[in-house]
Structures are given as structure tokens and as C-alpha cells.
TITI-895166 format. One record per residue (C-alpha): x, y, z. Coordinates in steps of 0.2 Angstrom, whole numbers, padded with zeros to 4 digits, always signed. Layout:
N
XYZ/...
//
This chain:
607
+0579+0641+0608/+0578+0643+0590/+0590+0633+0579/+0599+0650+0573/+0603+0658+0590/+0615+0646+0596/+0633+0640+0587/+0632+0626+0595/+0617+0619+0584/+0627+0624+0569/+0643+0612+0574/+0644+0595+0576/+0639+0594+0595/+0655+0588+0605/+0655+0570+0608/+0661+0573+0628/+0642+0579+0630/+0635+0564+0625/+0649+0554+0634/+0643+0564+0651/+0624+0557+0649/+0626+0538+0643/+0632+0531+0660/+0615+0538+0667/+0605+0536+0651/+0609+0515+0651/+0605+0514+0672/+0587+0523+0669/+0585+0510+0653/+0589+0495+0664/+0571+0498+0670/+0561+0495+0654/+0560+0483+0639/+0568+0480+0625/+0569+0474+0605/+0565+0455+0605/+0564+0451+0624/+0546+0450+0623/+0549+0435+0610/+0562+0425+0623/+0551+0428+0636/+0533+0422+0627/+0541+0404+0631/+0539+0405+0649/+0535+0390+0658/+0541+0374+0654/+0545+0382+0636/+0557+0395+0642/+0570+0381+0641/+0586+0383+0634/+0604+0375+0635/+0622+0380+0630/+0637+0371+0625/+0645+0375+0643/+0628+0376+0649/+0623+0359+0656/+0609+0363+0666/+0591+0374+0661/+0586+0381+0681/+0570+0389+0682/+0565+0400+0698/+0549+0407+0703/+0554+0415+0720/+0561+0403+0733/+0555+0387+0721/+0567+0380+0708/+0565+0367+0696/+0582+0359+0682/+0581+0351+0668/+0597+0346+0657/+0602+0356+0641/+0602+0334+0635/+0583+0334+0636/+0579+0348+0626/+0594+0343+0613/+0586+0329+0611/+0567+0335+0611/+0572+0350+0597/+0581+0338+0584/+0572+0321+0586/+0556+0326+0592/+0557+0315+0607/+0553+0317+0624/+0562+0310+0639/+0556+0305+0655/+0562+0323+0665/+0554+0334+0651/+0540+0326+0654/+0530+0333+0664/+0534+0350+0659/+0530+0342+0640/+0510+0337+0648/+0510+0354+0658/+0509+0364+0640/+0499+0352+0631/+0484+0356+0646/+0487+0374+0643/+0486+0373+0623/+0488+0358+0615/+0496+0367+0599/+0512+0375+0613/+0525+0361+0612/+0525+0361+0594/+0528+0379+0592/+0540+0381+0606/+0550+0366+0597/+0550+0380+0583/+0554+0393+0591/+0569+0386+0597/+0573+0380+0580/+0569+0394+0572/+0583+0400+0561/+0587+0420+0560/+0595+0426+0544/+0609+0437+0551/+0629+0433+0549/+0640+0435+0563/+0646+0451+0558/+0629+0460+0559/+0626+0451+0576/+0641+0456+0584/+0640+0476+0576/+0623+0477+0585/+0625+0469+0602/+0638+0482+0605/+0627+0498+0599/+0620+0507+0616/+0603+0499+0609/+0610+0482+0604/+0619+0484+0624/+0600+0491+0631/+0592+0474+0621/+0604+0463+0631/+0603+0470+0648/+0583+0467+0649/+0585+0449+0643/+0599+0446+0654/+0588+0449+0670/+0577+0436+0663/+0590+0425+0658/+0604+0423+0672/+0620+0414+0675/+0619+0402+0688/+0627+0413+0701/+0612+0422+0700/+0621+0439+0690/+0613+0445+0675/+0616+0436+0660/+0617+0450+0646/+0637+0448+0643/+0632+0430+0641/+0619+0431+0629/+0629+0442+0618/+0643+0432+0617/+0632+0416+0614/+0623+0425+0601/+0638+0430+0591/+0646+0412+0592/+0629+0406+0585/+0629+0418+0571/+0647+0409+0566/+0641+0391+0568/+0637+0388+0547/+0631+0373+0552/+0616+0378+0563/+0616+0396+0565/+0606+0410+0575/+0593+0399+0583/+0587+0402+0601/+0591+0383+0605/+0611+0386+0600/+0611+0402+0607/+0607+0394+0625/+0617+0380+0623/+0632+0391+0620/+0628+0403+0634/+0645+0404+0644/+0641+0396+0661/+0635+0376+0668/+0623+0383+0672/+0606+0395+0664/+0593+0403+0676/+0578+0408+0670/+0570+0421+0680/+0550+0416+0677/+0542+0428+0688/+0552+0444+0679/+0548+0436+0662/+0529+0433+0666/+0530+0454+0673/+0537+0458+0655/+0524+0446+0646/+0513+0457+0657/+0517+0472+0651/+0517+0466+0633/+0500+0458+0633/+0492+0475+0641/+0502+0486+0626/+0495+0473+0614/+0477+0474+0620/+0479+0494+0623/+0483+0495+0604/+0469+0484+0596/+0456+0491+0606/+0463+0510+0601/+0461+0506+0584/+0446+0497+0583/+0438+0514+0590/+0451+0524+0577/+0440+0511+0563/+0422+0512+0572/+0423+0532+0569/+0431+0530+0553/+0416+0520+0549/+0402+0532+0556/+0409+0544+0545/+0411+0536+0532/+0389+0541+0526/+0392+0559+0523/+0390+0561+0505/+0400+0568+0492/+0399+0585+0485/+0384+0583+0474/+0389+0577+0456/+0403+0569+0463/+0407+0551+0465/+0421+0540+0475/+0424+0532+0456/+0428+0550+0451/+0436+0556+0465/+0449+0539+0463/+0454+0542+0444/+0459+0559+0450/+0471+0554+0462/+0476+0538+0451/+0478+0544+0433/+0495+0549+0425/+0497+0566+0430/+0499+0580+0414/+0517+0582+0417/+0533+0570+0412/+0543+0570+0425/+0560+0572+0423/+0574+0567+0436/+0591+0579+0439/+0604+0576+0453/+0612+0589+0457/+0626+0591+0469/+0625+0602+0485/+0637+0611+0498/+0625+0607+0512/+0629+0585+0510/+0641+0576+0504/+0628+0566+0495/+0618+0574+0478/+0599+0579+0479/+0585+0571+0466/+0577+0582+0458/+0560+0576+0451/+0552+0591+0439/+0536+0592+0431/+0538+0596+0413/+0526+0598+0396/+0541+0589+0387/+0556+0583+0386/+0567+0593+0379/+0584+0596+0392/+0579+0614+0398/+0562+0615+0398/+0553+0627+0413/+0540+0622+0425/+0528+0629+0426/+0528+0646+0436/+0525+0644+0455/+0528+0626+0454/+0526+0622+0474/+0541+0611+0480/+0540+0596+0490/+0554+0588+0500/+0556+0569+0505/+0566+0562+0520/+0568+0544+0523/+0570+0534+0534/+0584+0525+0544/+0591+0514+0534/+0584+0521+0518/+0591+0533+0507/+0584+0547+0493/+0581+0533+0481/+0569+0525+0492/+0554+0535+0488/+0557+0536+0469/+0541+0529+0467/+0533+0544+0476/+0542+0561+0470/+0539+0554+0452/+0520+0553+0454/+0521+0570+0461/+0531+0577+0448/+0519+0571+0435/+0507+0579+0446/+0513+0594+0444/+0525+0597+0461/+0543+0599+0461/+0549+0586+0473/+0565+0587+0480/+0574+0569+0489/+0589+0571+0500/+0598+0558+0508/+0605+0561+0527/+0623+0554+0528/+0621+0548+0545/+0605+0538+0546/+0606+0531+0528/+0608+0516+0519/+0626+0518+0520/+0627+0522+0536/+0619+0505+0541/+0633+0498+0530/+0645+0506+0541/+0639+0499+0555/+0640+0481+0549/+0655+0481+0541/+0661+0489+0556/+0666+0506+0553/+0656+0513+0566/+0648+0507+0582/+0633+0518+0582/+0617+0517+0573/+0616+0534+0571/+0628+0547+0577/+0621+0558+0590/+0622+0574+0579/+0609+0566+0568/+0596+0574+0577/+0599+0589+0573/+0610+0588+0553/+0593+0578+0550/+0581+0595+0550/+0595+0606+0547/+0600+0597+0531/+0582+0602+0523/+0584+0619+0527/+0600+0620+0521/+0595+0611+0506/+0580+0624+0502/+0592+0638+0505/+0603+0633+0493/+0592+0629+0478/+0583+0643+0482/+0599+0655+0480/+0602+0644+0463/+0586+0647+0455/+0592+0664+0447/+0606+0654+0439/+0600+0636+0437/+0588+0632+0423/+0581+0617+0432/+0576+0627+0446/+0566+0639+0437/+0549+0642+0440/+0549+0634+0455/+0541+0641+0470/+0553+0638+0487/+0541+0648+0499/+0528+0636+0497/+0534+0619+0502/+0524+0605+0510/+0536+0590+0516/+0535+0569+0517/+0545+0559+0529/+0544+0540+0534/+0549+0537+0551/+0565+0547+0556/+0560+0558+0541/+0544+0559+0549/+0552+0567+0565/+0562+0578+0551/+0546+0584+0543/+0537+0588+0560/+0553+0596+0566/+0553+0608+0552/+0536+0612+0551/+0537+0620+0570/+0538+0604+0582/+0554+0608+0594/+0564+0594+0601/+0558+0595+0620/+0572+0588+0629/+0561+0591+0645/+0547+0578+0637/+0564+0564+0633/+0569+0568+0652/+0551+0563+0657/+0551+0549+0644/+0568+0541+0646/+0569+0524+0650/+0556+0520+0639/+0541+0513+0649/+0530+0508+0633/+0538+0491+0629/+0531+0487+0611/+0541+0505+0604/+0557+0500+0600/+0557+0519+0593/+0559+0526+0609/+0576+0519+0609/+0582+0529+0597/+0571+0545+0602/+0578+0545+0620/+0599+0545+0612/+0595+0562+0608/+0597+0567+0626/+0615+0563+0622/+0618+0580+0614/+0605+0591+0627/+0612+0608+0629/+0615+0612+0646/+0599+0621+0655/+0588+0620+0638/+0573+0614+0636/+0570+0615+0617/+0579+0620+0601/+0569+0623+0587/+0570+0619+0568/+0558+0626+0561/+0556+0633+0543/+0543+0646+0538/+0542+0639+0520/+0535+0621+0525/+0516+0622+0523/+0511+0607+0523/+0516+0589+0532/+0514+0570+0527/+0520+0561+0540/+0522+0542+0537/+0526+0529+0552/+0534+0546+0562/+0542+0543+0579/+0538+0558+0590/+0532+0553+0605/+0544+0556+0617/+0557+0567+0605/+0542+0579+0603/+0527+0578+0614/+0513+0587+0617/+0517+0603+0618/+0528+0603+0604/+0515+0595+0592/+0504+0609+0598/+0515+0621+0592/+0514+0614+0572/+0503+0629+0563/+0502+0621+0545/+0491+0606+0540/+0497+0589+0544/+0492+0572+0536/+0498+0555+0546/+0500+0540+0540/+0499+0523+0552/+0501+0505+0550/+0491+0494+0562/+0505+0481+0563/+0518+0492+0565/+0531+0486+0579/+0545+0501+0575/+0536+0514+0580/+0519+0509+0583/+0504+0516+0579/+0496+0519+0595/+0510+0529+0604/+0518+0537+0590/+0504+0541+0578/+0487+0540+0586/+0489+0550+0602/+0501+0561+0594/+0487+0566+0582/+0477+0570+0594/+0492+0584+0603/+0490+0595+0586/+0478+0608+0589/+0470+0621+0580/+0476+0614+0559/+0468+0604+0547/+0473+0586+0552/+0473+0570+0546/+0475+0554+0551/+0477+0537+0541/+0477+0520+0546/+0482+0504+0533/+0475+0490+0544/+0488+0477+0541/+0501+0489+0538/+0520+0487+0545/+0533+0501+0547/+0540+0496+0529/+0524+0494+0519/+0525+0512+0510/+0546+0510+0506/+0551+0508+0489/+0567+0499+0483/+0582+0506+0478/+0593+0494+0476/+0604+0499+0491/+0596+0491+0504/+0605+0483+0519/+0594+0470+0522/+0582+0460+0513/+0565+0462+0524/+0555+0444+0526/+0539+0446+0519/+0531+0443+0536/+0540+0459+0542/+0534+0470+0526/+0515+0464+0527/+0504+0461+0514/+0508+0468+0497/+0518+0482+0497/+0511+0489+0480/+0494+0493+0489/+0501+0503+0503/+0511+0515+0490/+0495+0515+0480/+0488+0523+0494/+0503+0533+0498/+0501+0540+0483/+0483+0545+0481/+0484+0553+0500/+0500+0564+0497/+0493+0570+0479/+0475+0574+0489/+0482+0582+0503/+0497+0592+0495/+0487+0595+0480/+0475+0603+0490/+0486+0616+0505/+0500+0618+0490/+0490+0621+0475/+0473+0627+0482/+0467+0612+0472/+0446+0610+0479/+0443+0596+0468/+0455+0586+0482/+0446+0589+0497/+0433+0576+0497/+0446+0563+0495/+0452+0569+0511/+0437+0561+0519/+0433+0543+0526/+0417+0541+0515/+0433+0540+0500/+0444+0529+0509/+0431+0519+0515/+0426+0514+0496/+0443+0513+0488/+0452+0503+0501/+0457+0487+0496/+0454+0469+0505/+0471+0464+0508/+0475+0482+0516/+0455+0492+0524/+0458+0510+0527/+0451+0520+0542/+0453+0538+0540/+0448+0551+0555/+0449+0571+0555/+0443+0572+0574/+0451+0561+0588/+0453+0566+0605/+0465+0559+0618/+0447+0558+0633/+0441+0547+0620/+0455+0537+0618/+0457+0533+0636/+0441+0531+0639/+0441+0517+0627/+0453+0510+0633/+0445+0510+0651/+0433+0501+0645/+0443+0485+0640/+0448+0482+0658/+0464+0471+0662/+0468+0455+0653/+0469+0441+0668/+0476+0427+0656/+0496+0431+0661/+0489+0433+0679/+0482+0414+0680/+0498+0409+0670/+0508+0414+0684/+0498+0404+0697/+0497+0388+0686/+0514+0388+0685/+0519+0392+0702/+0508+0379+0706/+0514+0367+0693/+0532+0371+0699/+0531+0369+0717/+0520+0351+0712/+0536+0347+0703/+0548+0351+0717/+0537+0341+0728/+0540+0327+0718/+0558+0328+0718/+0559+0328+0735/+0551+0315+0737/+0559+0303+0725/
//
């Protein structure tokens, strides 16, 4: 289906739809991991031990053999650093393992997070919040046995209020709501599992993303040409002076930026005729601010860039949640406003140009788009990827358990038409895509990927844990067939690395959790988006070399290497992955401690 043939795409999609698909949706997601469960559940042997105020006893189970220990003990280990005579043994147990574990488990438990009580509660009740809870509570239990994901949200809430200690995993426990706290080790070693393959699978992918990067890296540069040369081009201020409009628009209830390229300043000056046109979507969370940094480099560049901001998914939207005003982090409609909001966008200024000094000169019909993350589904969408609700049914619950994005990919089966296996967005003026950090795995697919016909360059972060780069960049680079393709990887790089600040932000991120110098990654941003655009949207040749791995190669920086690759197949993916073979290391963790338990057991029976 194309967006245009139905009325139902046009209106807000009926919230009884959705309504229809959630009691099923939550069931299938019961199956599969998710946000932060892998972090509780690294702890899992003697340091999976947690209390709660009304919680006296730590239980853990490991099929028919059980081993307690009192919340006291762990109090007393956490804060003074002393160990009592029942902790022990589990205390010995992990220094023979690694004698650095009871250390950090004693900091983990410790370990503060930075979130008020507000925030905490606003998420534990979102349908991904509620997903987060039901995996953990089948690890953690109540001590009749029944999951323990009511528990831990109400725990984790009455953390975030206690001023005095805070969201901490040790408060969290000893406030869970029952005497007594199971900890289901085997299903937490099966998650560990799962997490150890996913972070083995993704290393190994990338290294071989590096190693081709690298073997191509030798071809030379047109002749008179150097990586020096080819850097200033894509580094120096641009001829232009860009200048900044905002203007306001039917299609949102929020303005545009405008970022054109002028020879001057004065307040009505022309670009220059058949000026292309590029359009930015962020992120969630983000707004049009947030890649400021980006459209103004463009403009100076010579592209007139356009930023919108997608009410439902923005900055304020985030705010809404928290403050409580909504109880979604993104309405289910979103899916579809998010592509229909650029078209709409483009219509409307292109109708203006006539009329609207600013507009003039530029050239609507030859468009290339950037988006970050949800604006990197948008900007697939639009270029001619259809949502494939047939590849979310296959996809949903998600069985990758390091993509928290799938959790947000999979709501969009709240708002399938009946009997439809597709609706698609695309816009015959997009000619060119940057796709930064995209989530399109699931939402996508294949066989919508396949069906993008303009070139694409994407953009990856090794260290990405949002969408991460293996499921959601990688493979998906390989399901575009038949364009020019791209596909850059910062080595280092997290799923906030390229995102500017616009003083609107939610959150302040950790450092830890934006990676190594931001600065470098928009650097890089930059220079890629100016190459690639520059060269499908101005016929610019002087750009192509840059789009090569013998450039990145050279002008990648220490803190950040590049990899860059133009051929990758998903055979040779798979077969480098085959190549790794299993990791054993959880396997003998699971049979030393079923050992050490039933040992400890033993002992107790016998005392």
C-alpha cells in the first residue's frame, strides 16, 4: 500500500487498534530480553545478591538446589566492606573466579543512578518500561516463586525517592516488597548467555567490517590527488554564509529552520539557482536544534538544509513523559506523522517558493535527506523502504537481546491495518540518504531495503547499545541492492556521538554513555555528509574519492579509527561469524556454580 491510497494513513490511526494488539504484543515480549537486565543479571552467582527493606532473605535457586543468605550480610559487606562468616564462602567462591569480582560487585550494588523518582516511575509504566520489568522479574522472584516484576518497579521507585541513598541496586533489593527475594540463576546465566554470544557476534562482525576496510584502503587516489587535499575540501569554510530562517508551517505545530546559503548578508538575498535541499530528522529525544551544527556547515557548503522537529518523539515529548503528561514514549502514530511530516514539509515550501523570497532558488526536486536514529528510519522510509509489518510480525518479541531499538520498532504493529502487509512513504524527490545510527532491522527488513533506488550512506558506532551496529546498520547494508552504498563505522562510537546540543535536552548524558570526544564524531559527520551529498546532489566529482576507505583510513583520528566499506555481503558476514564458534566461559560458570551451590548445601545439612 502507498501512503496516499488509504485515509486511514492520513488520520491519526484510532487508538482501539493498537489497544487490540498490546495484550498479545506484551505475551510474545515476555520471551525475550530487555533494557538493563543483562547488567542485573552479570552478578550471578554469589554476586547476584540483593536485599530489601521487607526482604530479609537473598534465596538463590539453581533447579532443585537452593542456597540463603540474609539481606544483613550484604548490608553490612556493601557499606563497611566487611565480610561475615555466611557470605563467606560465596566471598572466596568469586575471588577463585577473578580475584578483581567482589570488589566490583560491591560497586555495582553501590553504584548510584542519576534519575529522580519522577522519571523512574514515568518509565516503569511505559509498555517498554513494563517489557524491562517482566524479563528481570523472571530472574528476580518473590519467594512464592511468582515473578517479581511488580516488585521491582515498586522498589525502584521507592529508591528513586530515598534522597539519602538513591537508585542503587543494593536499595532497590532491600526495598523489594516481599521477606523473601529468589534469584532465578539458571534463567539469569541463559540471559548472560544470550548476551555474551550477541557481544561476541558483534566484535567479531566488525573486525571483519575493519579488516576489509583496511585491504582497501591501498587503492590510490586519482592521480594528483592527495588524502591532505581531499581533507581541506571537506574541512574548509564553505563559499557561502549561512543564514538561519524559521519559519512557521501548517503541516507542525512546531517551526522549520531554515539554513540558506548566501554570498551576503543582506536580509533577502537569493541562493543560488537550483540550490539542492537537504532535510534533517532527529532523533528521539532530540529536536530540530540538535543538528544545528550539521545544516550550518551544509549551508555554507552550498545546500539549502531544512530541520524539522516531530512533535511526538521530541525533546518535548520526553518532557511530557516525565512530567507525566503522557505515559508513552512515543504515541503509536508516530510511525507514520514521522515520514509524512517531511513530505508535507517539502510540499509546503515548495508551494511557497513562488511567494517567499527565502525560498527562492531553491531546488525542491532534488533532495537528499540525514536522520539519526528514529530520523534514520524517517529518512529510509522516505527514500522508498516501506514499513513491512509482515518482517515486525516475524521479528516481534525481539530475540536480539543487545537492541533495545527493537523495542520501539515492534510498537508499530500497534497501528497495522488489518490484512496489510506494507504502507509505503516514499517521496520521489529524496535522492540521496545519510543514515546515522538508524533502527531498521525489524521495522524495514530486507525486502524493504531492497526496495531503496537512490544512494545511501550509513553511519555506525561500534559501541552503540541503542541500536546497535551489527543488527541495525551492518547486515542492513548489506539488504540494499543495486545503489551506490556506503557504510561508515566510528570505532568507539555510541548512539549519541554525532548529536549536537541544543539546549533542550532531557537528560544530561554521562560521558561514558556519549564516548570519546563528541567533537570528533561531528567532525566526521561533517566531511562524510558534505562528500556524499556534494557529490549525488551537485554532481560534484571532486568528492568521490573521499568516499573511499584509502581517505578515511588517513584522516581518522586516534581517539575515534574509521572503517569504511562500499561491498559487504551478508555470506560473508555469517561466515565470519562461523568461524568464531561458541563462547564456553558462561557454560563452565554454570557448572562451577551448580557445583559450588550444591557444595554449600551440603554443608548446611550437615551443620
Amino acid at each position: 500500500m502507498r501512503v496516499g491510497d488509504s485515509p486511514f494513513i492520513r488520520e491519526q490511526p484510532k487508538r482501539q487498534l493498537g489497544q487490540r494488539r498490546k495484550g498479545q504484543f506484551k505475551q510474545r515480549m515476555r520471551r525475550s530480553l530487555g533494557l538493563g537486565l543483562v547488567q542485573l543479571a552479570i552478578a550471578l552467582s554469589p554476586q547476584a545478591i540483593r536485599p530489601s527493606p521487607a526482604a530479609e532473605t537473598i534465596t538463590f535457586s539453581f533447579g532443585a538446589i537452593e542456597r540463603s543468605l540474609s539481606v544483613k550480610s550484604l548490608e553490612i559487606y556493601v557499606e563497611e566492606g566487611r565480610v561475615t562468616a555466611e557470605l563467606a564462602p560465596y566471598i572466596r567462591y568469586a575471588e577463585n573466579f577473578d580475584p578483581a569480582l567482589p570488589e566490583q560487585i560491591r560497586g555495582l550494588l553501590s553504584q548510584r543512578v542519576d534519575a529522580d523518582v519522577t522519571t523512574v516511575a514515568q518509565f516503569a509504566y511505559t509498555p517498554q518500561g513494563e517489557y524491562v520489568l517482566d524479563q528481570a522479574g523472571e530472574v528476580f522472584r518473590t519467594g512464592a516463586r511468582l515473578p517479581g516484576g511488580k516488585g521491582l518497579r515498586a522498589a525502584a521507585i521507592l529508591s528513586a525517592a530515598d534522597e539519602a541513598n538513591g537508585l542503587t541496586l543494593l536499595n532497590v533489593l532491600e526495598r523489594f516488597p516481599t521477606p523473601m527475594l529468589r534469584v532465578n540463576i539458571r534463567q539469569g546465566l541463559a540471559i548472560a548467555r544470550q548476551a555474551t554470544d550477541a557481544v561476541n557476534q558483534s566484535r567479531q562482525a566488525l573486525d571483519f567490517v575493519s579488516e576489509i576496510s583496511f585491504e582497501s584502503a591501498t587503492v590510490p587516489f586519482p592521480l594528483g590527488t592527495s588524502a591532505a587535499e581531499l581533507n581541506d575540501l571537506v574541512s574548509r569554510p564553505g563559499p557561502y554564509q549561512a543564514r538561519k530562517v524559521s519559519l512557521r508551517v501548517k503541516a507542525s505545530p512546531k517551526p522549520v529552520d531554515l539554513y540558506l546559503p548566501r554570498r551576503s548578508y543582506l536580509p533577502f538575498a537569493a541562493s543560488a539557482a537550483d540550490t539542492p535541499t537537504v532535510i534533517i530528522s532527529h532523533g528521539l529525544g532530540s529536536d530540530r536544534a540538535t543538528y544545528s551544527y550539521l545544516a550550518k556547515f551544509l549551508a555554507e557548503h552550498g545546500f539549502a538544509v531544512i530541520a524539522v522537529e516531530h512533535p511526538g518523539s521530541s525533546a518535548d515529548q520526553f518532557d511530557a513523559l516525565i512530567s507525566g503528561r503522557t505515559d508513552l514514549v512515543v504515541p503509536d502514530a508516530e510511525f507514520f506523522n514521522r515520514p509524512l511530516l517531511i513530505s508535507a514539509v517539502l510540499d509546503e515550501l515548495q508551494s511557497r517558493a513562488t511567494s517567499d523570497k527565502n525560498l527562492d532558488g531553491i531546488d525542491f526536486n532534488n533532495v537528499g535527506i540525514i536522520g539519526q536514529s528514529f530520523g534514520g528510519y524517517t529518512a529510509l522510509a522516505v527514500a522508498g523502504a516501506p514499513i513491512n509489518f509482515d518482517s515486525l510480525r516475524q521479528a516481534c518479541p525481539p530475540e536480539f537481546i543487545f537492541n533495545p531499538s527493537v523495542l520501539l520498532q515492534c510498537q508499530a504493529l500497534n497501528i497495522a491495518p488489518p490484512e496489510t502487509p506494507s504502507i509505503s512513504f516514499k517521496d520521489p524527490r529524496i535522492r540521496a540518504v545519510v543514515a546515522i545510527n538508524p533502527m531498521d532491522s525489524a521495522i524495514l527488513g530486507a525486502d524493504s531495503l531492497a526496495q531503496i533506488e537512490v544512494p545511501v550512506l550509513m553511519m555506525a558506532g561500534s559501541a552503540d547499545t541503542v541500536a546497535p551496529a551489527l543488527p541495525e546498520q551492518v547486515i542492513p547494508f548489506t539488504w540494499l541492492t543495486d545503489i551506490d552504498r556506503y557504510l561508515l563505522v566510528m570505532e568507539g562510537g555510541t548512539h549519541f556521538s554525532t548529536l549536537g546540543t541544543s539546549g533542550r535536552e532531557t537528560f544530561d548524558l554521562p560521558a561514558q554513555v556519549i564516548g570519546p570526544d563528541p567533537a570528533i564524531a561531528q567532525r566526521y559527520a561533517q566531511k562524510m555528509s558534505l562528500a556524499f551529498l556534494g557529490l549525488y546532489l551537485s554532481g560534484d566529482e571532486r568528492y568521490r574519492p573521499v568516499l573511499s576507505s584509502a581517505f578515511t583510513t588517513r584522516i581518522g583520528e586516534p581517539e575515534m579509527p574509521l572503517s569504511f566499506v562500499i561491498s559487504l555481503t551478508s555470506a560473508s558476514i555469517e561466515a565470519s561469524l562461523r568461524s568464531q564458534g561458541s563462547d564456553s566461559a558462561i557454560k563452565a560458570l554454570e557448572q562451577a556454580i551448580a557445583r559450588e551451590l550444591e557444595r554449600l548445601q551440603g554443608n548446611a545439612l550437615t551443620e
